[in-house]
N, C-alpha and C positions, 0 to 999 in steps of 0.2 A: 504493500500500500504506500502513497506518495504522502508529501504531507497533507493533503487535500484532501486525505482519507478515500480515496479511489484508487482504483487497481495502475498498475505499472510492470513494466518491463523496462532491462536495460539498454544499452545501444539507441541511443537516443538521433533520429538523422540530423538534428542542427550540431553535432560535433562533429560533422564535415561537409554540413550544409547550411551555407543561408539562406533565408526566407527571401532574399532577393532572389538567388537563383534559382530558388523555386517558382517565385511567380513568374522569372524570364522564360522556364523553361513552359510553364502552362501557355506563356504568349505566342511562344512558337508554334508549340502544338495545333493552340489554334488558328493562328495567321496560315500555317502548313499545309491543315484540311479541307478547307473552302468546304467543311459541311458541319450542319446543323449539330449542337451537342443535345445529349439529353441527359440531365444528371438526374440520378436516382437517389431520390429523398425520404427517409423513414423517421425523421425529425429525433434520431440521434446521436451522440455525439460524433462517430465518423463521418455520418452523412451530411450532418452539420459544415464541419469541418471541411469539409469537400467542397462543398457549397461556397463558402467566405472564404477561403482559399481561391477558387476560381473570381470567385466574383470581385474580389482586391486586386490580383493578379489585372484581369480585363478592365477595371474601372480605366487605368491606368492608358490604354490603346486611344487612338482619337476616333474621334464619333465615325469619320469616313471607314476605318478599320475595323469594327464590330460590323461585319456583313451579313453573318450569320446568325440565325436564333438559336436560342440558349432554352432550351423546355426544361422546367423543374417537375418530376412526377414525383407522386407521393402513392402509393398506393392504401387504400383503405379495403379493409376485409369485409367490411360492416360489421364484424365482430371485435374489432379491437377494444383494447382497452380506455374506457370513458377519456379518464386522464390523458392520454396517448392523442386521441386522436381532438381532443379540444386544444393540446400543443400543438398538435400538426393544424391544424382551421387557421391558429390564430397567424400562425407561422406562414400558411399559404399566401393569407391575405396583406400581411406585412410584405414579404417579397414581393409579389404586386403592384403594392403601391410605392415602396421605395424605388425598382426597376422602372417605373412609368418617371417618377421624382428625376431619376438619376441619369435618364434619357438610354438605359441595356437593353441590349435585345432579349432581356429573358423572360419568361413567364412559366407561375406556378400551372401545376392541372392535380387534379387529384384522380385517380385512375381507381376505378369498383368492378366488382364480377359482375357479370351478368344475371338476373334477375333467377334463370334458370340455373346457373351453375353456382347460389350464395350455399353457406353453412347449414341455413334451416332449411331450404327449399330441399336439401339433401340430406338431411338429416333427416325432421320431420314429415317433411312432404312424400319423400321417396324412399328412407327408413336405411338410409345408408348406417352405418353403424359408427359409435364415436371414433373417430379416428386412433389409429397405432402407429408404432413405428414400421410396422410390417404393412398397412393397408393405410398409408396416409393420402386420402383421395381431395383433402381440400385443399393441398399447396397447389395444383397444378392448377385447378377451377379457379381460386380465390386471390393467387398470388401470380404463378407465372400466365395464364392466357392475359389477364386486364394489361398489366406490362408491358408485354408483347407485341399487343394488339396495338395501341400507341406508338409504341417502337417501328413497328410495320408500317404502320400509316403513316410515318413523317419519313421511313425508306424509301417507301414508294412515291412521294413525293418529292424529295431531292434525289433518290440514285442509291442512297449512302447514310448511315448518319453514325456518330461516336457517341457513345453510353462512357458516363465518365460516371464510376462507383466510386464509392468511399473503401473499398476494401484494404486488407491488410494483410502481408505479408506475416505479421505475428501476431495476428487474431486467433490463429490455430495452426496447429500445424499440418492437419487437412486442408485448410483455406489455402497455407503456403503451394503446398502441392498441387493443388488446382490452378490457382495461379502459374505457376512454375510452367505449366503442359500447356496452355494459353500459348500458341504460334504466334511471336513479335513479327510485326511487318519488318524487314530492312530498312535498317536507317532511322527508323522511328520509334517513338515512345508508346506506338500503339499496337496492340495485340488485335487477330481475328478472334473474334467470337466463335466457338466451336460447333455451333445451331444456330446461329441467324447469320447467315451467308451476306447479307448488304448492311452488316454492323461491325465496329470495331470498337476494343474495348481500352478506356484510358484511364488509369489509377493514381494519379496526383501524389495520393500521402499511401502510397503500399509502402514505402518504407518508418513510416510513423509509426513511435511506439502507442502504446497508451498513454504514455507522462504526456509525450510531445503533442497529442489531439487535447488532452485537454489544457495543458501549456496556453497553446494557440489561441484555444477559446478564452480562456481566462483574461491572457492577455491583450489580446488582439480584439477590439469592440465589433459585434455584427454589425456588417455595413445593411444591413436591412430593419435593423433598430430592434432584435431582439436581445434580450437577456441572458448570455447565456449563463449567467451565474443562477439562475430557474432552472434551465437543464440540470445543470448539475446534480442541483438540491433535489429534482426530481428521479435521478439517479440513486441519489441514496435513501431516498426515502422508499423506495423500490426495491434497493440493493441490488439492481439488477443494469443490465445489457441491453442492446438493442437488436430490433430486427432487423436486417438488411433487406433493401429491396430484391425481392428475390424473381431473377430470371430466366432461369433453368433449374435443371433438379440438384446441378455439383455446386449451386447456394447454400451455404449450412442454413439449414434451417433453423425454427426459433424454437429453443427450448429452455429445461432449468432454471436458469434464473432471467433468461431475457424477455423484453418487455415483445409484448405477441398477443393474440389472440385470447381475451379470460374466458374463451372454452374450449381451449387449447386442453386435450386428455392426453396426448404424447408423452409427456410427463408424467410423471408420479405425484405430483403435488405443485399448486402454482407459488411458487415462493414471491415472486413478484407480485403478486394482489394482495398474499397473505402479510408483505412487510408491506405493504400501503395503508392495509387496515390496521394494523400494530402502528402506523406511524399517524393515524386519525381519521383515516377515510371509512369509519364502518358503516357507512351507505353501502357498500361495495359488497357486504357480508352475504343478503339474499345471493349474488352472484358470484359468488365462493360458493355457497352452498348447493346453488343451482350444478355448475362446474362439478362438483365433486360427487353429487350425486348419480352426472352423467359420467363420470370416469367409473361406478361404482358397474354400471350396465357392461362393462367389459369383463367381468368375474368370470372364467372359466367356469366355475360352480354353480353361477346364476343364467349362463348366455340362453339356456332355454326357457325362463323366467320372461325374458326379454327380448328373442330374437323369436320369427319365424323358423318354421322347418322345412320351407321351400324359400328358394331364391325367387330374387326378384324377375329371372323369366318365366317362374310361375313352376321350375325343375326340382328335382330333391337330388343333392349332389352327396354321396354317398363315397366315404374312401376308410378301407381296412375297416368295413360292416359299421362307423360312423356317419351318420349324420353332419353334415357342415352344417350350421348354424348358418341363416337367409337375412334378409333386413328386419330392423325390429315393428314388432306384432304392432297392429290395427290400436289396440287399447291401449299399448305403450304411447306410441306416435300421438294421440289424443291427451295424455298424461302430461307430455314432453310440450305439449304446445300450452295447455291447460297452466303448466309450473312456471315456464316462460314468461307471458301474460301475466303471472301473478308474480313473480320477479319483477319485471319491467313497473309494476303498478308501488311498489315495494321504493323501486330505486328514484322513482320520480315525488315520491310521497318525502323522502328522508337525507335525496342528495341533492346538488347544486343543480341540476338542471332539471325542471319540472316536464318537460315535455321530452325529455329523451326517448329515443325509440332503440329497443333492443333486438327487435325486429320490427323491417318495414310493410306499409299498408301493400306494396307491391308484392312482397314474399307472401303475405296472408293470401291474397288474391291466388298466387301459384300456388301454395299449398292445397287451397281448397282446389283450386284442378284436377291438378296431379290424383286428390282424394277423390274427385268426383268420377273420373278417369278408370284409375286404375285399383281402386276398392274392392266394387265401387259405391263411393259413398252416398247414398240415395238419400239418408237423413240431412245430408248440408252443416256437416257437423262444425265446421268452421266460426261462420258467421253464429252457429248459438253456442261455443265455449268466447269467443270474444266476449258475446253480450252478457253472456253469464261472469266475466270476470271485471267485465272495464265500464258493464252497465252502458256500453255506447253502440249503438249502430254504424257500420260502415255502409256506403253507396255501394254495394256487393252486385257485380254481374248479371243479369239473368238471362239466362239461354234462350233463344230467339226460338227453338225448335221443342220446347220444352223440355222438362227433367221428371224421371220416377221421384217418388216422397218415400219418407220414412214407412208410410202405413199400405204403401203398395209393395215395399220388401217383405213387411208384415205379413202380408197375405202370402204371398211369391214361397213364405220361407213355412207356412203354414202347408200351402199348398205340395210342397217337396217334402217337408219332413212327412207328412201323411203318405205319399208315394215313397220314403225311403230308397228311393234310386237312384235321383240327382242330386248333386249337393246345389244347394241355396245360391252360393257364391257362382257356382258354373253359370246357373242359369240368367243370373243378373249380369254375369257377364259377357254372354252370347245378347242378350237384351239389349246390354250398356253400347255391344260395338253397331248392333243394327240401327237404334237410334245415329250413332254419330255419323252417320249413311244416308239419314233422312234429308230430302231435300239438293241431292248430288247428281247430276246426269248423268254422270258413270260410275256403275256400283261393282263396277269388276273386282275393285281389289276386296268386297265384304266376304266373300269365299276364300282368300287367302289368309283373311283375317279370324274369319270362324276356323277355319282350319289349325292356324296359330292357338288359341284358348284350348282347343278339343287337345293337343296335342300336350297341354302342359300335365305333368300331374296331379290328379284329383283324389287320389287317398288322402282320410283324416288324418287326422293326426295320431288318433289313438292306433289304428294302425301301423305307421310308421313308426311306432315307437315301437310294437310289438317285435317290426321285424329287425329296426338297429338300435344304437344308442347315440347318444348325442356328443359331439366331438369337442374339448377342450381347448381345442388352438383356433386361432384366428389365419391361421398361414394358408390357407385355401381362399380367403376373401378376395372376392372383387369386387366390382361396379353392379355386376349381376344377381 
């Protein structure tokens, strides 16, 4: 620890680097490229650093010489942490208005997943399972596509563009290694990126210890009129790390003790919310609680408590006479949104922001799809756990072709369990796909599609159980 009470390493680069040569060497860089950069922003200390580093550096070039735009991303999960992402907002819109002040070609953007590919729409809505280190399915949806997609789009529009990280050569010594394998162009300060073919990657402070990033900041005032001596405090009050913008999968990802995702289950424990609420934030508590009781759903001892016994293509996957455990069960999913709602109602009651949303009015809307869809949920179950927890109405869709009700499954499940031959669910769902057919001029693919349903497996459950047992790993999971 430094005297700052924050982590350090030795080999410091200002002992055979000045901070002039560095900013001369950023001016080349960029005068060299004639292309657009994009620096990747997670509003912590290296990316920070990164950021007021470049931006000191170019202050300095004359207005004729800043040719090129400078994008700042920030990516948000919509699961981050409260704390986290009210630093990065304030943070965006300060760079913004300083860069417009200061006449830089740079601007912030904040980059989100897609509606279809967020945390709950996958979790809840489609019943993925809390994520592992073996089956971690929301970095690529949540982190690297939103990045990407950005990245792509300002490719495609210059030819080219340079991704300038904050990384570090002694952030790990898998990061170094990563780094290391990164093909340097000749002649330059810049590496290809190993998966995006019209990107090149450039590292300013890879040789920065930890003392020297926070050195800098301390010293060195943000030229966008932030604080960074906030950062800091909110570092230790934390005790924790940051997350990197992550753009492929050889990104370490955020664990331990780094600030990420607070329903981040990768971990064993989030030590990061937990020293927040030890340092006064016990608003934050319901979503400790919420978090740990979703990490509790990954018990080998519990997964059939919890999970389905067929996968989400509707199959029973079956290895060495076990059972793989499927997405989790109809009533959990209902539970998992029902605790959520009553969290979110919790943290807006007790912490600083009365209107925070823990999930958005657009994820509710796709959940109830996804449920209506692929259930299928004929009760509308959505729209009355909202109202039963928030006491409010949303302006909720309603299908132009109509929808079955609760009290016509009623009958339906009345009507089968008397015949004893079809199950309830087949037949709502032969029902559910002819309906989405209604009103189409060509109904060719409804025979492919009945055909798909008839084909999944339709033994009970108690059945299946007679014939295997239910498996204790997760190393079979997928998407499916």
């Amino acid at each position: 620890m430094n005297r700052r009470g924050l982590p350090s390493e030795n080999l410091s680069v200002f002992e055979h680097r000045e901070l002039v040569e560095i900013y001369d060497e950023i001016r080349q860089v960029y005068q060299s490229t004639r292309l657009p950069w994009v620096i990747g922003y997670s509003g912590g200390k290296d990316s920070t650093a990164t950021l007021q580093i470049v931006w000191n550096a170019l202050s300095d070039l004359p207005a004729e010489e800043l040719t090129m735009p400078i994008y700042v991303i920030a990516s948000d999960t919509l699961v981050e942490t409260p704390m986290i992402v009210d630093h990065i907002d304030i943070s965006l819109r300060k760079i913004n208005e300083a860069a417009q002040r200061q006449r830089l070609p740079i601007s912030a953007h904040k980059v989100v997943p897609k509606t279809t590919e967020t945390f709950w729409v996958n979790l809840i809505g489609r019943g993925y399972p809390a994520p592992t280190q073996r089956f971690r399915w929301c970095t690529e949806r949540m982190k690297i596509n939103p990045a990407n997609s950005f990245i792509l789009e300002k490719a495609a529009e210059f030819g080219e563009v340079v991704m300038v990280l904050g990384a570090r050569k002694t952030e790990s010594a898998s990061r170094g290694q990563v780094m290391a394998n990164h093909r340097k162009v000749a002649g330059s300060q810049l590496r290809r990126h190993h998966s995006l073919a019209r990107a090149m990657v450039y590292t300013p402070i890879e040789d920065f210890t930890t003392d020297d990033v926070w050195t800098y900041l301390l010293e060195v005032p943000s030229p966008w009129g932030h604080n960074n001596r906030d950062l800091a405090a909110l570092y230790r009050s934390a005790q924790s790390d940051e997350c990197p913008l992550v753009i492929d999968k050889t990104t370490p990802s955020c664990g331990n003790s780094r600030f990420g995702c607070w329903t981040c289950t990768v971990v064993t424990k989030d030590k990061s919310m937990e020293s927040m609420i030890d340092n006064g934030q016990e608003w934050m508590i319901p979503m400790l609680e919420f978090r740990n009781w979703l990490s509790e759903t990954q018990d080998p001892e519990k997964k059939h408590e919890y999970r389905d016994f067929k996968r989400r293509n509707g199959r029973i996957t079956v290895v060495d006479d076990k059972v793989i455990p499927g997405p989790y069960r109809k009533n959990i999913r209902k539970q998992m949104l029902k605790r959520l709602l009553e969290t979110q109602q919790l943290v807006r009651e007790y912490g600083p922001d009365p209107g925070i949303e823990l999930i958005t009015e657009d994820e509710l809307h796709e959940i109830r799809r996804i449920w209506r869809v692929e259930f299928p949920d004929w009760e509308d179950t959505v729209p009355i756990i909202y109202e039963e927890v928030t006491g409010e109405r949303l302006d909720w869709l309603q299908d132009d072709i109509g929808t079955f009700s609760a009290q016509e499954y009623r009958i339906l499940d009345e009507i089968c369990q008397a015949n004893d031959k079809y199950p309830t669910e087949l037949i709502a769902r032969l029902l559910e796909e002819e309906r989405q057919m209604q009103g189409m001029h060509r109904r060719a693919g409804i025979f492919a599609r009945i055909e798909a349903v008839l084909r999944e497996d339709w033994d009970d459950e108690a059945t299946v159980q007679e014939k295997y047992e239910w498996a204790g790993t997760s190393a079979m999971e997928t998407d499916e």
